[in-house]
C-alpha positions as CSV (number, residue, x, y, z in Angstrom):
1,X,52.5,-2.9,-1.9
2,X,53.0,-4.9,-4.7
3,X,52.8,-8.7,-3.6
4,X,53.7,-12.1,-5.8
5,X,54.1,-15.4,-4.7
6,X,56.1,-18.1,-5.8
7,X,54.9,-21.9,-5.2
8,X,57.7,-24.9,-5.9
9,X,56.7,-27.8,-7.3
10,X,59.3,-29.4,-8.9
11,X,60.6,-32.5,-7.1
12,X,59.8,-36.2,-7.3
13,X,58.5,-36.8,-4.0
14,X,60.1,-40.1,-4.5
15,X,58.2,-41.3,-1.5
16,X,54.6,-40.9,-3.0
17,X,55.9,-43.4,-6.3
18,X,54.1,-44.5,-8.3
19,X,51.7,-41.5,-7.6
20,X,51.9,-38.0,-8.8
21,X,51.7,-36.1,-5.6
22,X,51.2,-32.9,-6.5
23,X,48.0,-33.9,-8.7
24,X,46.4,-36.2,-5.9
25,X,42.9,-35.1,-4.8
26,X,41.8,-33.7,-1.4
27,X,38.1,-33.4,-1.2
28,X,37.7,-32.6,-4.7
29,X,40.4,-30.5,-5.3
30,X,44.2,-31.8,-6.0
31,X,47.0,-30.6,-3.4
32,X,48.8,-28.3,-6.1
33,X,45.5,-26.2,-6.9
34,X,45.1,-26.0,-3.6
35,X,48.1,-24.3,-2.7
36,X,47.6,-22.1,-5.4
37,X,44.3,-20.7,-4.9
38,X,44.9,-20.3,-1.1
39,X,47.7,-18.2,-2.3
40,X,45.8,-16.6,-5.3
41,X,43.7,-13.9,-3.5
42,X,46.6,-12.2,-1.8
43,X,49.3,-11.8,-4.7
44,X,49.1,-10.1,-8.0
45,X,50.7,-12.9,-9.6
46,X,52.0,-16.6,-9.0
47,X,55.0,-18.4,-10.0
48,X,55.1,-22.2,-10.2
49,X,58.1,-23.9,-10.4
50,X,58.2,-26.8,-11.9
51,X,61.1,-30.0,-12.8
52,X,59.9,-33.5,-12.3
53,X,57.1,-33.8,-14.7
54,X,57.0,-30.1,-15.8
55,X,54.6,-31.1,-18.8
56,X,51.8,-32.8,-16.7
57,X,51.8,-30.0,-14.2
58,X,51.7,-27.1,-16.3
59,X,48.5,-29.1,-18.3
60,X,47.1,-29.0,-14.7
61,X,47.2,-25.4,-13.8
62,X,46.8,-23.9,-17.7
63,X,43.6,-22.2,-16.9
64,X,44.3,-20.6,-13.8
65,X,44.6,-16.5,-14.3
66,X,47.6,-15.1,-13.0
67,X,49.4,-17.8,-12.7
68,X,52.5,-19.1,-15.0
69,X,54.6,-21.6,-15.2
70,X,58.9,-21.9,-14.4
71,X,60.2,-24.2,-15.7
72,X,63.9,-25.6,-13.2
73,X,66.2,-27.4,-15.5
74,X,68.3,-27.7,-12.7
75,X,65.5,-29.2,-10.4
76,X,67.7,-32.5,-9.7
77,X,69.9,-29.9,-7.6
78,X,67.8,-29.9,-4.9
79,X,64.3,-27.6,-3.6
80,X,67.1,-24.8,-3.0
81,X,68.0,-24.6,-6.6
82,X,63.9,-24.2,-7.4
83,X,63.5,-21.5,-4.7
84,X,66.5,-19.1,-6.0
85,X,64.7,-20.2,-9.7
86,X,60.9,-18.8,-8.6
87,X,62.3,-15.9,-6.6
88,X,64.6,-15.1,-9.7
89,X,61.2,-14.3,-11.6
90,X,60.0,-12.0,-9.0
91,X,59.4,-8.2,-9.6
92,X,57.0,-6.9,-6.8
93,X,58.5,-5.3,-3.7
94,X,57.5,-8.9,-1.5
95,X,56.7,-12.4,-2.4
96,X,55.6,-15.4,-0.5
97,X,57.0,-18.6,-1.0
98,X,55.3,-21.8,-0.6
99,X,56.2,-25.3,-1.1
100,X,53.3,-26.8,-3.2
101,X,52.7,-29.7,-0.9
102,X,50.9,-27.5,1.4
103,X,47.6,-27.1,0.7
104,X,46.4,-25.7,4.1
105,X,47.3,-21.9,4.9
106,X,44.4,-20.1,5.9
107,X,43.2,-16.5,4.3
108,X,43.8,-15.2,7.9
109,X,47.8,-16.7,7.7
110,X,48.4,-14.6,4.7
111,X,46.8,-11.6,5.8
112,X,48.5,-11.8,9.6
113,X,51.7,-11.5,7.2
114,X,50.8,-9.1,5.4
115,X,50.7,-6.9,8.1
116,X,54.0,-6.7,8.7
117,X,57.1,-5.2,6.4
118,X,60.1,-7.3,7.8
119,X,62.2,-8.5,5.0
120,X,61.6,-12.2,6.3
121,X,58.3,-12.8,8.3
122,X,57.3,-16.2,9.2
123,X,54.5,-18.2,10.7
124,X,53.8,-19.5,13.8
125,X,51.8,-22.6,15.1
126,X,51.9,-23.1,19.0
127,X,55.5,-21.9,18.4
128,X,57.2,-23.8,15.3
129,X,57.6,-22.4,12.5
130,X,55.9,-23.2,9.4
131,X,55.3,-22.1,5.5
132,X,54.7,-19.9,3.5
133,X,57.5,-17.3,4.3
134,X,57.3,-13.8,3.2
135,X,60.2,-12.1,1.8
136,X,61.5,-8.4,0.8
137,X,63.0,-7.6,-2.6
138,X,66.3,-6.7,-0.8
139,X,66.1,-10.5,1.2
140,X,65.0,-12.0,-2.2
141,X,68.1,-10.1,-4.0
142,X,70.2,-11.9,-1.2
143,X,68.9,-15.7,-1.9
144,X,69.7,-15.2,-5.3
145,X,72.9,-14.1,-4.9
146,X,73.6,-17.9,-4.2
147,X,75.6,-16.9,-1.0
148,X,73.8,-19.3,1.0
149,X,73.4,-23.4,0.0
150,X,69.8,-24.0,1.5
151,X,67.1,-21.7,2.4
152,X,67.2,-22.6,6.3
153,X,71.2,-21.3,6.5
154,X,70.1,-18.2,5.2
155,X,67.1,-17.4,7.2
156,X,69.4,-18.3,9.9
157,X,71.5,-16.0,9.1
158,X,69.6,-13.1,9.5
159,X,66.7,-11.0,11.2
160,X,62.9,-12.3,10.9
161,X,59.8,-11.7,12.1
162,X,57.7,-14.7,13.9
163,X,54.1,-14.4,13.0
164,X,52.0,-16.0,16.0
165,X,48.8,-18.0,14.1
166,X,46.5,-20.3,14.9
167,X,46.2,-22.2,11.9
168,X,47.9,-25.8,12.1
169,X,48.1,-26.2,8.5
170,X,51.1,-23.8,8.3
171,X,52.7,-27.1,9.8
172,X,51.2,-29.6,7.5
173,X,52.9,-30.8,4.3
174,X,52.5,-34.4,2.8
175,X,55.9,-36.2,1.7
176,X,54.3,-39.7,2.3
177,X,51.1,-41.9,2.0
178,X,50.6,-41.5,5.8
179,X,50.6,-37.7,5.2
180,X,48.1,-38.1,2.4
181,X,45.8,-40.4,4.6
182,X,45.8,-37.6,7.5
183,X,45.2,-34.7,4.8
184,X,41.9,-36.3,3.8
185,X,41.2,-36.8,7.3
186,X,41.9,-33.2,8.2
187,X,40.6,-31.8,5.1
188,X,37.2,-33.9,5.8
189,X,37.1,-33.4,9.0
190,X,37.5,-29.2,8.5
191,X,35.5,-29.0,5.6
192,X,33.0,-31.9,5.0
193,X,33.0,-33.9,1.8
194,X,31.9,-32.2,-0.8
195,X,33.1,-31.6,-4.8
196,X,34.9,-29.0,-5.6
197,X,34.3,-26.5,-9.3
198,X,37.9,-25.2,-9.0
């Protein structure tokens, strides 16, 4: 089955100003590649989404392979308007989505999902629910039909499949310096310091 994956990083995460989230380092390696290469090994291709600073972020992620750039004019909308944008670019038969401010899903998180065909199949941690989630072409054909006004009401409104993992990070996003502090922490503490080539 042909897989792609679609990562959204277009918002201002007003919260982190004057910083650049996206670009901020964990252990040697900034949250946005992060997401990307945790992604990169189980998708034939990746779509980044990108608003708020498109030019900076795109610099960021040139020389990864298979992996391009989207650019959201419409960003200011709201994360919705980026997610119906990336899954608009989508051709495979299944993509995962990802918000780019979470840099910690596990190899064994994507291949868990993988496992399944569901048209919406989500993971698990100690029972909430957490990123990436895995969608059909028919589900992503219904997102982008703009029936819906945020991703949560239309997940809501239909069938998915719960993934059961045990892998914390699919809970984890950072939104604010307090996030960022426990990142490193976590990060540190899972994978000892260290300088990363990637």
């Amino acid at each position: 089955m042909c897989t792609a994956g679609v990562i959204v990083a277009a918002g201002q995460s007003k919260r982190m100003t004057p910083h650049l989230k996206l670009l901020l380092e964990l252990n040697g390696q900034s949250i946005l590649r992060r997401s990307i290469f945790s992604m990169l090994p189980f998708v034939s291709r990746i779509v980044v989404v990108t608003g708020y600073h498109s030019d900076i972020i795109s610099a960021h992620i040139r020389d990864i392979e298979n992996t391009e750039v989207h650019l959201n004019l419409n960003y200011q909308q709201g994360m919705f308007s980026s997610i119906v944008a990336g899954l608009s670019q989508m051709k495979g038969e299944h993509a995962f989505l990802l918000p780019a401010d979470c840099p910690f899903v596990d190899d064994s998180v994507y291949k868990a999902m993988s496992d399944h065909d569901d048209d919406i199949v989500i993971p698990s941690y100690q029972g909430v629910m957490g990123h990436p989630v895995r969608f059909s072409v028919s589900a992503i054909q219904s997102i982008i039909s703009k029936e819906h006004s945020t991703l949560r009401e239309f997940i809501s409104q239909h069938p998915y499949q719960i993934v059961n993992v045990d892998c914390p990070g699919v809970l984890m996003d950072i939104d604010t310096p307090e996030d960022y502090q426990n990142a490193m922490s976590y990060i540190q503490t899972k994978e000892g310091k260290h300088e990363s080539n990637q």
